[in-house]
N, C-alpha and C positions, 0 to 999 in steps of 0.2 A: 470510648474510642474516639480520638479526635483527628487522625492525619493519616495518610497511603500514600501508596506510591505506585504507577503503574511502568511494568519492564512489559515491553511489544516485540517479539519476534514475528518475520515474516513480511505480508506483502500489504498491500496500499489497503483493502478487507479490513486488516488484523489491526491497521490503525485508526482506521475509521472506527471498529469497533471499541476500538481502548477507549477513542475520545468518548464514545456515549457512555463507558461506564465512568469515566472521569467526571460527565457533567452527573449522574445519576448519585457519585457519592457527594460531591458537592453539593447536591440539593438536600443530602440526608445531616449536610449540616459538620462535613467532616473537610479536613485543609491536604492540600497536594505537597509533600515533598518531594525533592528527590529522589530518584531509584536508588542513589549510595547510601543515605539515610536510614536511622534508624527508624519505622514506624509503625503504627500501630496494626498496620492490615496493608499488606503487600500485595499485588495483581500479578502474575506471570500469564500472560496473554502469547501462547505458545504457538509455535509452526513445528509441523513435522511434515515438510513434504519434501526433505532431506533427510539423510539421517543425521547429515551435520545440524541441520536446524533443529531436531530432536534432541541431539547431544545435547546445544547449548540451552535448548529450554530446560533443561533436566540441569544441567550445570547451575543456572541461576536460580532453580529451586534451592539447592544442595548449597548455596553460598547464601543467601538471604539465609534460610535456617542458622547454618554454622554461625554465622557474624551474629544474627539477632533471634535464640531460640523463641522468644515471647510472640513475636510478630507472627499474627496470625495471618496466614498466606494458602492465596486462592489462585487454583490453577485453572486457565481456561485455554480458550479459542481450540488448537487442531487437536491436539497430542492427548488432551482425556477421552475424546470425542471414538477413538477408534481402538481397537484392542489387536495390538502388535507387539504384547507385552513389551512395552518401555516405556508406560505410566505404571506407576505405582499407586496403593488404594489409599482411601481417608483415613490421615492419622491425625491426634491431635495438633493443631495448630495449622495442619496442612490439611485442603479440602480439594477434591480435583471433581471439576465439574463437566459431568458428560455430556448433560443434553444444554444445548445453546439456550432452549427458552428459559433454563432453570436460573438461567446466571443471577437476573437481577432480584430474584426472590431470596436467593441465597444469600447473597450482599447485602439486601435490609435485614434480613434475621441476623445476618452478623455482627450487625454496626451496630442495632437491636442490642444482644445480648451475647456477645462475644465469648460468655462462660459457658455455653451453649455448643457441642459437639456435633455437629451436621452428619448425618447418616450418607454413607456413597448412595448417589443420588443417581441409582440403575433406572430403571423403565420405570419406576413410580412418578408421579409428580410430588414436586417438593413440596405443595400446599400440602398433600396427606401426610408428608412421611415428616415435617416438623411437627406434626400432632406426636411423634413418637421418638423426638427426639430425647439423647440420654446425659445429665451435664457430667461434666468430667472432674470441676473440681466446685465447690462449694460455695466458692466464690463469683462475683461478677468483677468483669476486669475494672483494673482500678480507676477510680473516679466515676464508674455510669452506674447507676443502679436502676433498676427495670422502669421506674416511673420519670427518668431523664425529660425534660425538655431537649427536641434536636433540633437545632435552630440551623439555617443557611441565611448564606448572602444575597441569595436569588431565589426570586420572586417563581411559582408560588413557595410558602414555607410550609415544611410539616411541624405541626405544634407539640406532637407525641405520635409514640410508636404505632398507636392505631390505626393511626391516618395512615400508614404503611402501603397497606392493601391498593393505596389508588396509586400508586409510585412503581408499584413491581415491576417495572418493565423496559426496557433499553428506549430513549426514544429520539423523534429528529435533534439535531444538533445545532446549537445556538452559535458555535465557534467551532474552531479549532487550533486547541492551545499548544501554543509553541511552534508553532510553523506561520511561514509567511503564507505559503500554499494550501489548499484544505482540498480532502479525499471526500470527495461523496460516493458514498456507495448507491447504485440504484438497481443495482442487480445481486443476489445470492444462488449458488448452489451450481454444480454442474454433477450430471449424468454420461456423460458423454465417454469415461472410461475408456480415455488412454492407457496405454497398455503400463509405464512408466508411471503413471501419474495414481497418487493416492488421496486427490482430493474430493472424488467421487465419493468416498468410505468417512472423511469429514466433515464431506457437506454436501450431500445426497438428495435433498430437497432443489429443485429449481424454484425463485421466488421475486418477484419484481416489484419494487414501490411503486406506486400509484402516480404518477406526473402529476399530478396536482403536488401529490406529495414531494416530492422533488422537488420541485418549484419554490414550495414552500421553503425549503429547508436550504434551496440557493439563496432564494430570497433573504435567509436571516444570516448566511456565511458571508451575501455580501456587506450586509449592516453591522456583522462584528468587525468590517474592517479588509476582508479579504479581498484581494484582487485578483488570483487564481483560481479555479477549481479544477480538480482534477477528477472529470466522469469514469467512475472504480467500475468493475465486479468482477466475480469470480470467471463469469463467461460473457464478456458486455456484450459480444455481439448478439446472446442471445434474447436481450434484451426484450418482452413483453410475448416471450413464448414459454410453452408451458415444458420445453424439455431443449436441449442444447444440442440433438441431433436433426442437421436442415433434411434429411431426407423426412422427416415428422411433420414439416414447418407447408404450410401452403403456398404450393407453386416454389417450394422449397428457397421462396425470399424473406429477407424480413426489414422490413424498413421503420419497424417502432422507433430504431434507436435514431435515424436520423430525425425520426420526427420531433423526437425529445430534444436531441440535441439541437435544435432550431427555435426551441419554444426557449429554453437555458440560454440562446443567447441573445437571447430579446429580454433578457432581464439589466434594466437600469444601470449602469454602474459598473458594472461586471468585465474588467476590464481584459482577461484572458479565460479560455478554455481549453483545455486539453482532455484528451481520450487515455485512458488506460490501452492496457493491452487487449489485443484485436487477432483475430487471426487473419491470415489476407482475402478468403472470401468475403469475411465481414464487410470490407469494404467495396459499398455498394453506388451505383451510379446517383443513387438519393443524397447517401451521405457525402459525396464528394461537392453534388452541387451546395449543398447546408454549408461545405468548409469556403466554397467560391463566395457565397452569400450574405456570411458573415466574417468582418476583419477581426472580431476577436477569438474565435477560433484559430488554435496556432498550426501553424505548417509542417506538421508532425504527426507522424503514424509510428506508433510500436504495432509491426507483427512479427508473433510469435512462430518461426518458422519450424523454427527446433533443428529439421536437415534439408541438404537439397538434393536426398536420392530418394526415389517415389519408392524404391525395395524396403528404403528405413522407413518412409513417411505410411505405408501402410504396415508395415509390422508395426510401429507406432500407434496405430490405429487415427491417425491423424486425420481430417475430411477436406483433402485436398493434396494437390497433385504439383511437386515442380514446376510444372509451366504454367497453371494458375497463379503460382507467387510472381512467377516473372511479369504475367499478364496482369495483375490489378497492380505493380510495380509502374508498368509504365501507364497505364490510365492514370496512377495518382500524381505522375510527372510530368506527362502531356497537361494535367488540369492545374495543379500548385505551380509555383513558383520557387525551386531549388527547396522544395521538401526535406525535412530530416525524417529518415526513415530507419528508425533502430530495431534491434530483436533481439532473441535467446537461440541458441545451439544450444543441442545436446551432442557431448564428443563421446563416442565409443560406446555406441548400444551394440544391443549382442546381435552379433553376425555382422556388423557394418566392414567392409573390408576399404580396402585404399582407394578403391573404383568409386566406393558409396560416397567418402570421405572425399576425397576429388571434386565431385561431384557437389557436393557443400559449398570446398572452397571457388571451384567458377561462379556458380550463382549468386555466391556475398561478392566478386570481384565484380560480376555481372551490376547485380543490384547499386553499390557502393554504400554500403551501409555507413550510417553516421555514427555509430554505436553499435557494437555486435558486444552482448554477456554471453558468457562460454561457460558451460556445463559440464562438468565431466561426468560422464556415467553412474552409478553408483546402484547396485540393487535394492530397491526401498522394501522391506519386507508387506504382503500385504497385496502385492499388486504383480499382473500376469508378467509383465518382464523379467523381474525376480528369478523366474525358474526359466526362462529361456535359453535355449542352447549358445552356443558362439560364443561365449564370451571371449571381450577383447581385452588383453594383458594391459597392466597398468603403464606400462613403458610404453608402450603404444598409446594409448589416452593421453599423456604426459606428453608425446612430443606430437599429438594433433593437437591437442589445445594449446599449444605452446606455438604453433601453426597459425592459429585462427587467433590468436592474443596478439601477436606481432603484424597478423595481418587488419585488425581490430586498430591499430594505432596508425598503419599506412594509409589506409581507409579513412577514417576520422580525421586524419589531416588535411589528405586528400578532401575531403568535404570539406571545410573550414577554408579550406587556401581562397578559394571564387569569392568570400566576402571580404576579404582585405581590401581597406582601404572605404569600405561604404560602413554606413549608420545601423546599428540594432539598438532596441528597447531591453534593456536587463531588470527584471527583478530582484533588487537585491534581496538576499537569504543571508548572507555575514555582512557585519558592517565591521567589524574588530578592525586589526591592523591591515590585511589585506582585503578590503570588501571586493565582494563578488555577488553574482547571482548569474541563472538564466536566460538564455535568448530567447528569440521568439521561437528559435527552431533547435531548444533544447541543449546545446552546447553551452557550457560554462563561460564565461567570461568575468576575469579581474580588472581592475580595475587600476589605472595606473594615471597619477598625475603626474605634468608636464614641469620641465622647468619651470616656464610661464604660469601655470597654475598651480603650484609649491610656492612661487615670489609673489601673485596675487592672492594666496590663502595666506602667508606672511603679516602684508602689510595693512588686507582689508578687515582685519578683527572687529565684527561690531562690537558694540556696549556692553553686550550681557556674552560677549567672549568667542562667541561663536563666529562661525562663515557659513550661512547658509547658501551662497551660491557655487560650494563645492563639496562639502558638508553632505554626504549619505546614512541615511537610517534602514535598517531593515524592514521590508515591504514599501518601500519608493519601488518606482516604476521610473528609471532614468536611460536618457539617451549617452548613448557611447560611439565613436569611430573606431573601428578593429583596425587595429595596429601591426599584432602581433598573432603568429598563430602558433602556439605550441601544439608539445605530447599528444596531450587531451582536453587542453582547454586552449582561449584565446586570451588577448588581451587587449582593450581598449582603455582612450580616455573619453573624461566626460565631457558633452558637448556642453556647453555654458548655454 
């Protein structure tokens, strides 16, 4: 087995976690291609906290198969994890892994000896249950035979399979490949059972990395080169508690995460930080002074409101109240500086009538969000909403969300128009024909040269062909003038 390929559905978590199994097969000595690729051992690293996002992890099993029967293909992250019948069991070539700690044990036995049929890996551990495993065909795949040398590029190397055993295990991350920006995860797991929400039943455990630990592993994302990070988790704000319901939590605050977050940006180098999603009480009078006190900290909050009628926000089981979003809304405006403050809806939960829905739309007008993602309802099987009365007809969802889209684009403009004419910092993310990347305060910005600087990239070609004083690469950190303010994005040029 020499090459993989890893396919990620889902959220900022599910990539964070691809990257640790991507460096994990790369130390076993195995090469990355493409997901279109034929190769040897395929990853589907799944989300089901849709049904669409179920669908398409199930679709990409079903199409890696078909295109490449040989390619032995391993299913993980949401979708094996929970029984909603819509995984399917271990068949040959196809392994769906349920328990998250199994993953990387499974992956060296694979790489291992690939002839080898993995047992579904129920509530046993997988250290017992390969004692019992059964081969399929008589064969080992071509080219590895059991006493293989597995060589990597990176330091340490394993010399043979035995050395296995010290490897088994997902761990901090050295990079993250293929992005400008890198996901750190420092949080797992929420209990907090939303009523909607099925990722209590995937990831039931609450679990916090250690801030040393953190630290460490900014520390080495900034030395592969990155100039972003983006602080992940399943429930950040609950960051260095032992459960994600604040009635639990002492004095029902919690202020780990700013404390983290303050220690993260006192690291050298580091030249942005960003919050994943938050919900609005998270934002606490600690952490707003941590974003005053550090300039690389960017001016930007995702909270996840979901509605703005407290009739949905508690049938949602949601732990907070409309005029609490209105009210850390304007704390974190009175304290930033023209903040971007984005979120998620959800449109047409069951019983939400026009009042409820109303009641949405003033609040987003209220707030001006810089980004509103809109939701439409959908029963995820599995979870208490599913069977709740009301439901709202699709025609109805169809023309709220079609509501809160159009109101989503007046919004975002409306935010973007106040910067015309002044200076932002973009990391570029494309450099192709249109380069572009992000502001400080998350809106997209392209990039457009000037007459004047099209006739001075003309005529100034240094020696080896290039202009590097207008010349952008992917992860530059370059200064622009906003010009332009579209759709959804802006457009500047570069300051020389």
């Amino acid at each position: 087995m020499k090459t993989f390929s890893i396919n990620t559905l889902g959220c900022k978590v599910n990539q964070y976690e691809s990257q640790q199994v991507r460096e994990l097969l790369e130390r076993l000595g195995l090469y990355r291609l493409e997901s279109s690729e034929k190769t040897d051992l395929a990853i589907v690293n799944t989300c089901c906290v849709t049904h669409t996002a179920s669908a398409k992890s199930r679709q990409y099993i079903r199409k890696i198969h078909k295109l490449y029967p040989e390619t032995v293909i391993v299913v993980c992250g949401c979708l094996p994890t929970v029984e909603i019948g819509e995984s399917t069991h271990t068949t040959e070539n196809i392994h769906f892994v349920k328990k998250r700690n199994n993953l990387a044990e499974i992956l060296s036995q694979i790489v291992t000896c690939p002839c080898v049929l993995l047992p579904e890996d129920n509530d046993t551990d997988v250290s017992s249950s390969l004692k019992t495993t059964v081969p399929e065909r008589t064969s080992c795949h071509p080219g590895l035979s059991p006493n293989n040398i597995i060589k990597s590029e990176k330091e340490p190397k394993i010399k043979h399979k035995k050395e296995l055993c010290n490897y088994q295990r997902l761990t901090a991350l050295s990079s993250f490949d293929g992005q400008t920006r890198a996901f750190l995860k420092v949080q797992d797991g929420c209990d907090g059972y939303c009523t909607y929400c099925i990722v209590p039943k995937t990831r039931p455990f609450v679990r916090n990395q250690p801030p040393e630990q953190v630290l460490r592993e900014a520390q080495a994302l900034v030395r592969a080169g990155h100039k972003e990070i983006v602080i992940s988790g399943i429930f950040l704000g609950a960051y260095g508690q032992k459960t994600v319901r604040r009635q639990n939590w002492p004095d029902r605050q919690n202020i780990q995460l700013a404390v983290l977050v303050d220690k993260i940006a006192q690291i050298p180098n580091l030249k942005r930080i960003r919050l994943s999603s938050l919900e609005p009480v998270d934002v606490t009078p600690q952490l707003l002074d941590i974003f005053c006190k550090h300039t690389n900290i960017m001016p930007h909050f995702h909270l996840s409101i979901q509605s703005g009628s407290d009739v949905i926000l508690k049938k949602m089981c949601r732990q907070y109240k409309a005029d609490q979003i209105a009210e850390k809304v304007v704390a974190i405006k009175s304290t930033l500086d023209r903040p971007a403050i984005t979120t998620d809806i959800i449109v047409g939960f069951p019983s939400e009538t026009d009042a409820d829905f109303e009641q949405t739309v003033n609040l987003a007008k209220y707030i001006c969000f810089a980004k509103m993602h809109v939701f439409r309802f959908s029963p995820r099987k599995g979870t208490a909403a599913a069977k709740m009365p009301g439901t709202v007809s699709n025609n109805v969802i169809k023309e709220r969300s079609d509501i809160l889209r159009k109101l989503d684009i007046e919004l975002g403009r409306k935010f973007r128009q106040q910067f015309i004419g002044e200076t932002a910092e973009i990391l570029i993310e494309d450099d192709r024909n249109k380069p572009g990347g992000r502001s400080e305060r998350y809106f997209m910005v392209n990039i457009y040269y000037s007459a004047k600087q099209r006739f001075a990239a003309k005529y100034e070609i240094q020696k080896d062909g290039s202009n590097p004083k207008f010349k952008v690469k992917n992860n530059d950190l370059v200064k622009v003038r906003l010009v332009k303010n579209n759709n959804t994005s802006m457009t500047g040029t570069i300051i020389p």
